[in-house]
C-alpha positions as CSV (number, residue, x, y, z in Angstrom):
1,X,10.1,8.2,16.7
2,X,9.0,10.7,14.2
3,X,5.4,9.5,12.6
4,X,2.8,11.6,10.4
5,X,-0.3,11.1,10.6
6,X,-2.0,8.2,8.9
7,X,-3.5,8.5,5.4
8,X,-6.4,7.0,4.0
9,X,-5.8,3.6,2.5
10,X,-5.5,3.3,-1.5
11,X,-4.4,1.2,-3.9
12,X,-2.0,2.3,-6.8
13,X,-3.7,4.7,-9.5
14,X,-3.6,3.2,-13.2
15,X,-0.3,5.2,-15.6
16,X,-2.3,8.6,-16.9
17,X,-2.3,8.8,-20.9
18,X,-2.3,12.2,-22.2
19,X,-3.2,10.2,-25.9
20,X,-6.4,9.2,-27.1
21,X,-6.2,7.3,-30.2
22,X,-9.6,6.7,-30.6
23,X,-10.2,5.7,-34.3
24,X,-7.1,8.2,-35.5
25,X,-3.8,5.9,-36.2
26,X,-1.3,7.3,-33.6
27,X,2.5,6.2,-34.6
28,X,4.0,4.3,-31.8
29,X,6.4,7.0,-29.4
30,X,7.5,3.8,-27.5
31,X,9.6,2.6,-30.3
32,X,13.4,2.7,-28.7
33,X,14.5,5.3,-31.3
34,X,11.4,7.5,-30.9
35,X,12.1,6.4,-26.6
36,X,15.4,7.8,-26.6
37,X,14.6,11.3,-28.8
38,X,12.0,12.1,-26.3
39,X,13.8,11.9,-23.5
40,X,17.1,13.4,-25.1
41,X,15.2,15.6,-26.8
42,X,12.2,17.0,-25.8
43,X,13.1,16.4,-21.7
44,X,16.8,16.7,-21.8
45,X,17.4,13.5,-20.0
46,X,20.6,11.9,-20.1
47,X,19.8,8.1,-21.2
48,X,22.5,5.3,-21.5
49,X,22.5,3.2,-24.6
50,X,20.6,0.4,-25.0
51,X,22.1,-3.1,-25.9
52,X,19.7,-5.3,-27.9
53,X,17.3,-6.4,-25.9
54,X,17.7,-4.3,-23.0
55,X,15.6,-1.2,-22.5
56,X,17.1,2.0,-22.3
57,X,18.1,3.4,-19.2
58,X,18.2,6.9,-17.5
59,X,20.9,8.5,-15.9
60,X,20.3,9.6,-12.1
61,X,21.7,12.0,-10.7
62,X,22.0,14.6,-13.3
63,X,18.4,15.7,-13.6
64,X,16.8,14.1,-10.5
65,X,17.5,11.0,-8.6
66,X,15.0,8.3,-7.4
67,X,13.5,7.3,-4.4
68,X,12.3,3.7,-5.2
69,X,10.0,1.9,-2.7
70,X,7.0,-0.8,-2.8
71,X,4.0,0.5,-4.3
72,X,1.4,0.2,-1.8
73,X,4.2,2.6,0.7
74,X,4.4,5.0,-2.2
75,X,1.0,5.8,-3.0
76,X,0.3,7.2,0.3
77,X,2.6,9.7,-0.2
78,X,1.5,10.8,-3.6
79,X,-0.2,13.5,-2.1
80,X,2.7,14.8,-0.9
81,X,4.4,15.8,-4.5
82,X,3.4,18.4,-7.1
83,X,0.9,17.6,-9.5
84,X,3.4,17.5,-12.3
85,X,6.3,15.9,-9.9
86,X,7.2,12.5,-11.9
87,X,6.5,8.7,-10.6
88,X,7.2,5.7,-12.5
89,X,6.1,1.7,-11.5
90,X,8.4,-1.4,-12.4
91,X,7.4,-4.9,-11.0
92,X,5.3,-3.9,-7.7
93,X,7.8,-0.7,-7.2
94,X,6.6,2.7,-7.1
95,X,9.9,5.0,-8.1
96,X,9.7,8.7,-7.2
97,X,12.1,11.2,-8.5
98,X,13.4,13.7,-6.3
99,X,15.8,16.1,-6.7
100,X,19.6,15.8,-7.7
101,X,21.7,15.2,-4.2
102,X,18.9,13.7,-2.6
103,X,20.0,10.3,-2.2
104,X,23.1,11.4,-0.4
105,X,21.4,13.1,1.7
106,X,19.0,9.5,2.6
107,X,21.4,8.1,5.5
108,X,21.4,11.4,7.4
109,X,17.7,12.1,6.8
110,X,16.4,8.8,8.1
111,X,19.1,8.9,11.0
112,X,18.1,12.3,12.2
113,X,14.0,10.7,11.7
114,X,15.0,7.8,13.7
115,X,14.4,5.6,11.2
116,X,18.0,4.5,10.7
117,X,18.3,1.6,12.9
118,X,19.4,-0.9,11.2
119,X,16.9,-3.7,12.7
120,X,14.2,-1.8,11.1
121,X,15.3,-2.7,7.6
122,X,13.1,-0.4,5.4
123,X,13.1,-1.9,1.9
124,X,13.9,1.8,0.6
125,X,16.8,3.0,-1.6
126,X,17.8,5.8,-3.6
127,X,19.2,6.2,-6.9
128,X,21.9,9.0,-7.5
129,X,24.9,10.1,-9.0
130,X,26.4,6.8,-10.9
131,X,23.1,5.0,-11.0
132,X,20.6,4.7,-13.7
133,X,16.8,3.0,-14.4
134,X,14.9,1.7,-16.4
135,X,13.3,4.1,-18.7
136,X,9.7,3.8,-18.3
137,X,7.9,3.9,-21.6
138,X,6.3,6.9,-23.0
139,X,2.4,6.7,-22.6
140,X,0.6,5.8,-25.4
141,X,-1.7,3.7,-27.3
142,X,-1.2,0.0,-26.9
143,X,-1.3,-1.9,-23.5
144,X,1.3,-2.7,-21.3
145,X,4.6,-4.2,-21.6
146,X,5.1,-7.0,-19.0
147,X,7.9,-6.2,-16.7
148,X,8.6,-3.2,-18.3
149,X,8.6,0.4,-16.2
150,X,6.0,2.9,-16.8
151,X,4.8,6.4,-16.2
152,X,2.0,6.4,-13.3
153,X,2.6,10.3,-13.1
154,X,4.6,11.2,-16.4
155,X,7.1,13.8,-17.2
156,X,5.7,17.0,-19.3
157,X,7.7,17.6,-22.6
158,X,9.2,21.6,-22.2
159,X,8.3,22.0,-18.5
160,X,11.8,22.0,-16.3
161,X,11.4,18.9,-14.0
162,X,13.4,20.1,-11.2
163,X,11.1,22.9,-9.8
164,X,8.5,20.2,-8.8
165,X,10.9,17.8,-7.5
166,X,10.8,17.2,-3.3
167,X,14.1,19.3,-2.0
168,X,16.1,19.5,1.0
169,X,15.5,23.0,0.4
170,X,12.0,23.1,0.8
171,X,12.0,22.5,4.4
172,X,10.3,24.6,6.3
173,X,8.0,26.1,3.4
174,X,10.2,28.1,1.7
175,X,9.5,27.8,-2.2
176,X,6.8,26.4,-4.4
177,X,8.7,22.5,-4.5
178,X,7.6,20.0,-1.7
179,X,9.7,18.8,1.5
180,X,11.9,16.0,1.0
181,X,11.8,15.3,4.8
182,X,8.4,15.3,4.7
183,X,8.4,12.8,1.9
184,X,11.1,10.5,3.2
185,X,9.2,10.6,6.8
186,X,6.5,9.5,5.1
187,X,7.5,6.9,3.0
188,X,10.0,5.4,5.5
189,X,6.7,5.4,8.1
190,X,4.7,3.2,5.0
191,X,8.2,1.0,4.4
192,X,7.6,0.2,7.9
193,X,4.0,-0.6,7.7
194,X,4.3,-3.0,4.8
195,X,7.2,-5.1,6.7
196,X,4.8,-4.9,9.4
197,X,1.9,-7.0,7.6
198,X,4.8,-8.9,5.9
199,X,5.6,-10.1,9.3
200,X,2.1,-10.4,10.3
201,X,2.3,-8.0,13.0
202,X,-0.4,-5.1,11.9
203,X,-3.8,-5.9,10.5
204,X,-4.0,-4.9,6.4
205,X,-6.7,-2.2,7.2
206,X,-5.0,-1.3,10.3
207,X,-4.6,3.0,10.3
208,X,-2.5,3.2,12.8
209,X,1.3,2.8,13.1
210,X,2.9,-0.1,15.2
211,X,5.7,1.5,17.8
212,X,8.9,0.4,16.8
């Protein structure tokens, strides 16, 4: 089976804030109106319309899709993605965007990996065309919402998103944007590892993969 080799262990990095309020009154961007203009807006993200009550949603597979995974599986591949590649956290998930197409392109990837057995069960998806998430919340000041998705590594207003985003078409070095197979290897290789110490089988510490 394909493996890479084993990362140091981590635990998930706190959501960066580019704002410090310190003792200057900063107006609230998380406010849904002021939500939805900056992604509309300044990042030219397609959202869908929020009901009352619900938070607003983005539209995959436009843009980017996602790779969504458990947390602890995606921050060892952080080091993987460009320094201004996005990565949002909802309720223990880590969700990594990717570029547009990619989550067609899962099944095959992960079947020509070998990780596509269906007894391994790899609590991995993909979010593309049709699909949507919750939009995380802009950072800023205030604490955290509970439940609610934020920006561990957040989107830069006027910078185009795509070029940083893992692509098929990186494989093999050609281009500045990283490998998607790299990155799927990767996480589906950590997937594994956390239903390993679900099941009990491999030690939390342990650095090296279980054969499957």
């Amino acid at each position: 089976m394909a493996g890479t080799a084993p990362l140091a262990a981590s635990t998930v990095p706190h959501p960066r804030s580019p704002f410090d309020s310190g003792s200057v009154a900063v107006p609230d961007a998380r406010q849904p109106g002021r939500l939805r203009h900056w992604y509309e807006n300044d990042l030219g993200w397609a959202t869908v319309p929020a009901a009352p009550g619900e938070p607003l949603r983005l539209v995959t597979g436009v843009r980017f899709d996602v790779l969504e995974v458990p947390a602890r599986a995606g921050t060892r591949a952080l080091g993987q993605l460009a320094p201004g590649s996005p990565v949002a956290l909802q309720d223990g998930r880590m969700r990594l965007l990717v570029a547009a197409g990619s989550a067609e392109e899962l099944p095959g990837l992960l079947d020509w990996l070998e990780w596509g057995a269906p007894a391994l069960a790899l609590d991995l998806r993909a979010l593309g065309a049709g699909g949507a998430l919750d939009a995380p919340l802009r950072p800023g000041p205030g604490g955290p919402v509970q439940g609610a998705a934020v920006w561990l590594r957040p989107p830069e207003s006027g910078c185009e998103v795509e070029a940083s985003l893992p692509t098929l078409s990186a494989m093999g070095g050609v281009g500045d944007a990283p490998d998607l197979v790299r990155l799927v290897n990767t996480v589906a290789t950590e997937c594994h590892r956390v239903r390993l110490r679900r099941a009990g089988r491999e030690p939390e510490d342990s650095q090296a993969l279980a054969s499957s």
